[in-house]
MITI-975797 format. One record per residue (C-alpha): residue number from 1; residue in three letters; x, y, z. Coordinates in steps of 0.5 Angstrom, whole numbers, plus 500, padded with zeros to 3 digits. Each point is the difference from the previous one (the first is absolute). Layout:
! residues N
pt i->NUM aa->ALA X->X Y->Y Z->Z;
...
! end
This chain:
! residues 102
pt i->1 aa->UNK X->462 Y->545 Z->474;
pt i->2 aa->UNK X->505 Y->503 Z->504;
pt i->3 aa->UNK X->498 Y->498 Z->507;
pt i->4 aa->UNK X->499 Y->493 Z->497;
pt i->5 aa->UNK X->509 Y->499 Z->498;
pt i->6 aa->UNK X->500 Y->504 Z->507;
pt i->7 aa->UNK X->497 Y->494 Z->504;
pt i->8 aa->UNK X->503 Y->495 Z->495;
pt i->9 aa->UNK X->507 Y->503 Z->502;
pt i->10 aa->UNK X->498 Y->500 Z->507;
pt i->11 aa->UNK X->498 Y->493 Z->499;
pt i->12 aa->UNK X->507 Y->498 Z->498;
pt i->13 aa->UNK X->504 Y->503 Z->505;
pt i->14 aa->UNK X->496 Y->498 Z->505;
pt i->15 aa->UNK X->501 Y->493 Z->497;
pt i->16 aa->UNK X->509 Y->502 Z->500;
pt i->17 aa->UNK X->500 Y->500 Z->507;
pt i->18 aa->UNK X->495 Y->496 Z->503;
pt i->19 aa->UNK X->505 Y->494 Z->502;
pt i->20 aa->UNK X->495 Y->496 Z->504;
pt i->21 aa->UNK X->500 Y->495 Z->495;
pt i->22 aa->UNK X->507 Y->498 Z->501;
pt i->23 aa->UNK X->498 Y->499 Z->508;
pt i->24 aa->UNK X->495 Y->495 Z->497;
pt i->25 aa->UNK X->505 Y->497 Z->495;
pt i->26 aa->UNK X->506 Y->499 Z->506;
pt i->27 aa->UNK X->494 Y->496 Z->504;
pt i->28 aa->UNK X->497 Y->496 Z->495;
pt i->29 aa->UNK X->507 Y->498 Z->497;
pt i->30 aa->UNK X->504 Y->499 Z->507;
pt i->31 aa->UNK X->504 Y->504 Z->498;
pt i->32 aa->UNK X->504 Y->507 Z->502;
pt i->33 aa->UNK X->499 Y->504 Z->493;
pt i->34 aa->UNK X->506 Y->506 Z->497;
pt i->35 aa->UNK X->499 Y->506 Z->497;
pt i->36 aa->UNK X->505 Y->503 Z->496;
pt i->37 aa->UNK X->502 Y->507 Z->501;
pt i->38 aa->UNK X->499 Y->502 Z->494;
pt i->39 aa->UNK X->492 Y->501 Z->498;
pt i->40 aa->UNK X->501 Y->499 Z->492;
pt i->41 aa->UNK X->504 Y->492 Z->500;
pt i->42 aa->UNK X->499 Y->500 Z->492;
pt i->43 aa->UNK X->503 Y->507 Z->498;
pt i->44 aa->UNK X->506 Y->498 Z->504;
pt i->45 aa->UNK X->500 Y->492 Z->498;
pt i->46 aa->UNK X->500 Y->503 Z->493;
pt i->47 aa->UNK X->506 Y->505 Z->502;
pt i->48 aa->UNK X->504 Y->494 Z->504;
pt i->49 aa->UNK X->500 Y->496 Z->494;
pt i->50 aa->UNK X->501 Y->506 Z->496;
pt i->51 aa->UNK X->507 Y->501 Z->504;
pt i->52 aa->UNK X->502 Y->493 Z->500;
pt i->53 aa->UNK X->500 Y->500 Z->492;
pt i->54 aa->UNK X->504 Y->506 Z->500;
pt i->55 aa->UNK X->504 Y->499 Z->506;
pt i->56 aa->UNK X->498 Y->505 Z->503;
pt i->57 aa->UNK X->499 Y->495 Z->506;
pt i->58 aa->UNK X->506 Y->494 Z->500;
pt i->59 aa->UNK X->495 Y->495 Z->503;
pt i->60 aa->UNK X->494 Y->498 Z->503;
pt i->61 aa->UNK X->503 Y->499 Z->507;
pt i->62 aa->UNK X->502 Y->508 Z->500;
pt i->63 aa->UNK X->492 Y->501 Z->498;
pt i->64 aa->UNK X->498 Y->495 Z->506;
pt i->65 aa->UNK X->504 Y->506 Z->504;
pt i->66 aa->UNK X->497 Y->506 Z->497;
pt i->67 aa->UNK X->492 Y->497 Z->503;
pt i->68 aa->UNK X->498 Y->502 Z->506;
pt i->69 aa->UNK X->493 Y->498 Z->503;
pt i->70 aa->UNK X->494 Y->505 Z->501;
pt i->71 aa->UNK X->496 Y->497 Z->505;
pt i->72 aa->UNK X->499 Y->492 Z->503;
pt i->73 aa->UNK X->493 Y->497 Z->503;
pt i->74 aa->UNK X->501 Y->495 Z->505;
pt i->75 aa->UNK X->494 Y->494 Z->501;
pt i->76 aa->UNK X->495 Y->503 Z->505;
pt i->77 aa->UNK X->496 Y->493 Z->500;
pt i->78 aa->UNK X->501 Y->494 Z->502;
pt i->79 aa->UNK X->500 Y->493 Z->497;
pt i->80 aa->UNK X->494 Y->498 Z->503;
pt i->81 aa->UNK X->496 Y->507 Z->496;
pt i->82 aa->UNK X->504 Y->499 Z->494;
pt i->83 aa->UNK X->498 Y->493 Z->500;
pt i->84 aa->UNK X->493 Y->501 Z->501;
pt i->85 aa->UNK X->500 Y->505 Z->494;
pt i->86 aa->UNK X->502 Y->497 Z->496;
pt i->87 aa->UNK X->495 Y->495 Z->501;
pt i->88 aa->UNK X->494 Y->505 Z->499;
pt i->89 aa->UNK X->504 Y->503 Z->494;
pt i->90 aa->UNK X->500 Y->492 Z->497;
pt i->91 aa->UNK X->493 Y->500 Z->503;
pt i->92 aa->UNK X->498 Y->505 Z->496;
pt i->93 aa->UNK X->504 Y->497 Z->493;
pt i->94 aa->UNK X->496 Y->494 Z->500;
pt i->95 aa->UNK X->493 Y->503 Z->502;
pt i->96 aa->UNK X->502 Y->505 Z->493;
pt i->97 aa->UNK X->501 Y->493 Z->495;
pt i->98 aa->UNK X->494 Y->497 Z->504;
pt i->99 aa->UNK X->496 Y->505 Z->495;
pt i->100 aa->UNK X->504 Y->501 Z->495;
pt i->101 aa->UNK X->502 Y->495 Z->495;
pt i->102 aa->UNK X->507 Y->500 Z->498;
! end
């Protein structure tokens, strides 16, 4: 038992640090993709509020200073590439309702 929650811990924090999908997402997207600095966005949103309804923050506008961005994908693809992706992808849509019944 043991080895199985190893290899299920292992499983999930491979799955943290694998930013491949984001690459995928600013090229499907077309689009440059941010990352904030901070890894855990809703413990901290959750602070944020928190601080504003206390005044511990004055404003959002001291919030907005306060963020920082962790790491940015720029596009890797062309118009073409993406355009024929997402051509294949609407392909795949439509072969997949073809034999269901929706």
């Amino acid at each position: 038992m043991a080895d199985f929650v190893a290899a299920i811990d292992q499983a999930y924090e491979d799955t943290l640090h694998d930013l491949r999908p984001v690459q995928i997402q600013a090229d499907t997207l077309g689009f440059e993709v941010s990352k904030p600095g901070v890894g855990e966005t809703t413990a901290l949103g959750v602070a944020d509020v928190a601080g504003l309804a206390t005044g511990f923050w004055a404003s959002k506008d001291e919030l907005r200073e306060n963020w920082r961005e962790g790491q940015r994908w720029s596009l890797k693809i062309s118009e073409e590439e993406r355009a024929a992706g997402y051509a294949g992808w609407k392909k795949a849509v439509q072969r997949t309702l073809d034999r269901v019944q929706v």
